[in-house]
Each structure stands twice: as structure tokens, then as C-alpha cells.
N, C-alpha and C positions, 0 to 999 in steps of 0.2 A: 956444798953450798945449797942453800937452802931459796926458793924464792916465792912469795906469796904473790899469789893471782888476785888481785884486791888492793879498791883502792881505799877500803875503808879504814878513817883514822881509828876507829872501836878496834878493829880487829887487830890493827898494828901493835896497838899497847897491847892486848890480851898475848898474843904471841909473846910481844918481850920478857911478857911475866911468865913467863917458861925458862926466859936466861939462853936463848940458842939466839946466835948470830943469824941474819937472812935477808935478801934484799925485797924490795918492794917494785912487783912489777903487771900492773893495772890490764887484764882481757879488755877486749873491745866484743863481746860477742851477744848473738841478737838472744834476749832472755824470755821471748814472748814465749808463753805454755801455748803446748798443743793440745788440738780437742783432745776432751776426756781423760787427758793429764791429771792424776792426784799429787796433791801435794809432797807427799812422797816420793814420787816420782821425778816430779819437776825441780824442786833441790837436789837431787841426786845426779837427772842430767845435766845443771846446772855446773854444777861442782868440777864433774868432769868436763866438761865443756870448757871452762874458765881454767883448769889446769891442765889440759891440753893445748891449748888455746899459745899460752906461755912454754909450754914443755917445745911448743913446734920451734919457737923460738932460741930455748936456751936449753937443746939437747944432753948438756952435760951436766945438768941441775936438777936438784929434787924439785918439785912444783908442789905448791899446796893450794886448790883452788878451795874456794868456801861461796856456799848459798842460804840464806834465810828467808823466812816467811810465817806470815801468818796466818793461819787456817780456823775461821768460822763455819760451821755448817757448809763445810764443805765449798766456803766461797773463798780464795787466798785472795792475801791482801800484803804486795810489795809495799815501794816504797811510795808515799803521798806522790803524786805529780803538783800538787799545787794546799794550799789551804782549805781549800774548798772541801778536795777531797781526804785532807786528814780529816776535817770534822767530822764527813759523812763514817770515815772508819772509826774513830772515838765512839761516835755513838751507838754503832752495833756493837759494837765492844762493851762497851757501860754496861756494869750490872753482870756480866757473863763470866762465862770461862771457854778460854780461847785454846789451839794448839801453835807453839813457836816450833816451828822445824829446821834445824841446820844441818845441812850437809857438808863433807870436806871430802875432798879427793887428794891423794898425796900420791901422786906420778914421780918413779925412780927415774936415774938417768937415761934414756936410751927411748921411753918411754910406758914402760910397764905399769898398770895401776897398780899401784900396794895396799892400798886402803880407802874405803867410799862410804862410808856410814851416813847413817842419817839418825839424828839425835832429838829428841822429843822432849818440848816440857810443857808442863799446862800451867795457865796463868788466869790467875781471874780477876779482874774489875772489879773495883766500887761502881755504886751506882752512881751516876754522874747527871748532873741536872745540864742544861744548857751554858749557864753561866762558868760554870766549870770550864767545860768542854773548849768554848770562847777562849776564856782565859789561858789553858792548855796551849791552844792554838796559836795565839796572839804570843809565845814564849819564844815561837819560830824553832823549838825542840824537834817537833814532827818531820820535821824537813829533813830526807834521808834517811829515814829507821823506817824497817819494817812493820806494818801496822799503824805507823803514826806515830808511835811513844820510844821513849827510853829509859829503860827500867833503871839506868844508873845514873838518873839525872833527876830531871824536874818531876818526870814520867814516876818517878818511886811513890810516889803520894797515890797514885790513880790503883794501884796493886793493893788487892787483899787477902790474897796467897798465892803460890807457886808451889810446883812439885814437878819438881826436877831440878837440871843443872841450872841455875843461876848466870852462869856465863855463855850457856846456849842464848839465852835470852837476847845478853848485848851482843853478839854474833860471831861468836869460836867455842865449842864446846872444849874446855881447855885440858878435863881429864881424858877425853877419849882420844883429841887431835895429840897430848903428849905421850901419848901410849900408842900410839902410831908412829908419833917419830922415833919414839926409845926403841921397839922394834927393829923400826929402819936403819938404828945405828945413829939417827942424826943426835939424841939427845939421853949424858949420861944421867941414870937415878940413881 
């Protein structure tokens, strides 16, 4: 059995479209970065944190925890707390290119980690004027994605290129997390 650490509805569909059965069961744990934490670093602890977290719980189960984020010049950027601060993120964004980084942890029974990657893609922005960004905002899209947007939604129009996984983006890197589980036995190819 399989069970993800994650309450995100994004990530729920992305998993399905793997075709493996798994339950859905939501970490409670504190995600504030520590000084001098790189972005690398802090998905990564993340990840295992959030599938540890569940693994303490359901000992007899594979756990898959998942962490994203947005990394500008070295400043990350979760999820908006409010409007205010999607705009403020929209707008360093606008015109740029940013790093999206996902990590996944896949904890076996007992609790062993199998697998902890961290997957990288770069994204870059249109230039966005004010009125945009507003508009953006006012969609209520921001509310829970990292960075503020969603690449598989309203958020696609704001994107002028990427290079990399595409479903790093919305928040499950889906070739490397199913190549983890194939590994693991959970999932035949």
C-alpha cells in the first residue's frame, strides 16, 4: 500500500496518472526554513519530514512525502499567505526566469528511505505590467501554488518557456517519482 504525505489536490491527480492505487494522508509538520537553508536543501528536508512524519503513523506502508518551491535569486517563495503577497511574488517573477524545485521522499515499510531527489526546472515569465498581475490575482488561482501561479491553469498564459519536467512544475515530478516506485516494486512498466 502505498500512501501520500500531501494534501494537495494537484498532486493527487498527478499520482493517479501513474495508474497505482494509494491513499491520501495529509503531514501536520512545521515547514519554516532554517537559517541559511538553500532551496535544495529545504525541499529535500521537507519531503522527508512530511513522509516520515506519515510513515511514524502507518509503519506498514510505503509513504511518499513531496515538497515544492520557488527559488528567485536565491529568495524562495511557498505558497502566497494572502493576495497581497501573490502580487508582491508575481511581480519579481514578471519578465524573469525563476528555479521550481520538487522533492519526493518514498519511505519503505519499517521505515527505510528509498528514494529523496530533488528535481529542477526553470521557468521564465512574460513581462507583466500591473494590470496583468491584478487581473492574475483577482482569478483567486494563486491561492496555494507555489510562487503564486499555476502552470496548468490560468497561470499558462504568464509562461514563455520552461526547461524541464513540466509536471515538476504543477507539483510531482512524475518520471522520476514513477521510477522510484517501479524500483520499489510498487509500480509495473
Amino acid at each position: 500500500m502505498l500512501v501520500l504525505a500531501s494534501a494537495s489536490p494537484r498532486r493527487h491527480q498527478l499520482l493517479g496518472w501513474l495508474g497505482i492505487d494509494y491513499q491520501v494522508e495529509p503531514p501536520a509538520i512545521d515547514e519554516s526554513p532554517r537559517p541559511r537553508e538553500s532551496g535544495p536543501e529545504l525541499v529535500r528536508r521537507l519531503a522527508r519530514a512530511k513522509a516520515a512524519a506519515v510513515a511514524a503513523r502507518r509503519p506498514g506502508a510505503w509513504v511518499l512525502g513531496v515538497d515544492t518551491l520557488v527559488e528567485l535569486d536565491g529568495a524562495l517563495f511557498g505558497k502566497p499567505a494572502d493576495a497581497a503577497e501573490a502580487h508582491a511574488m508575481l511581480a519579481r517573477l514578471a519578465g524573469r526566469e525563476h528555479r521550481v524545485l520538487t522533492s519526493f521522499a518514498l519511505v519503505a515499510p519499517g521505515g527505510e528511505v528509498r528514494a529523496n531527489e530533488v528535481v529542477l526546472t526553470r521557468v521564465r515569465f512574460r513581462p507583466l505590467d500591473e494590470r496583468a498581475i491584478r487581473a492574475y490575482v483577482a482569478s483567486g488561482e494563486p491561492e496555494g501554488k507555489a510562487g503564486g501561479y499555476a502552470i496548468q491553469g490560468l497561470g499558462a498564459a504568464l509562461i514563455e518557456g520552461i526547461e524541464g519536467p513540466f509536471t515538476n512544475v504543477i507539483g510531482l515530478p512524475l518520471v522520476e517519482v514513477g521510477r522510484a516506485l517501479e524500483e520499489a516494486g510498487l509500480l509495473a512498466r
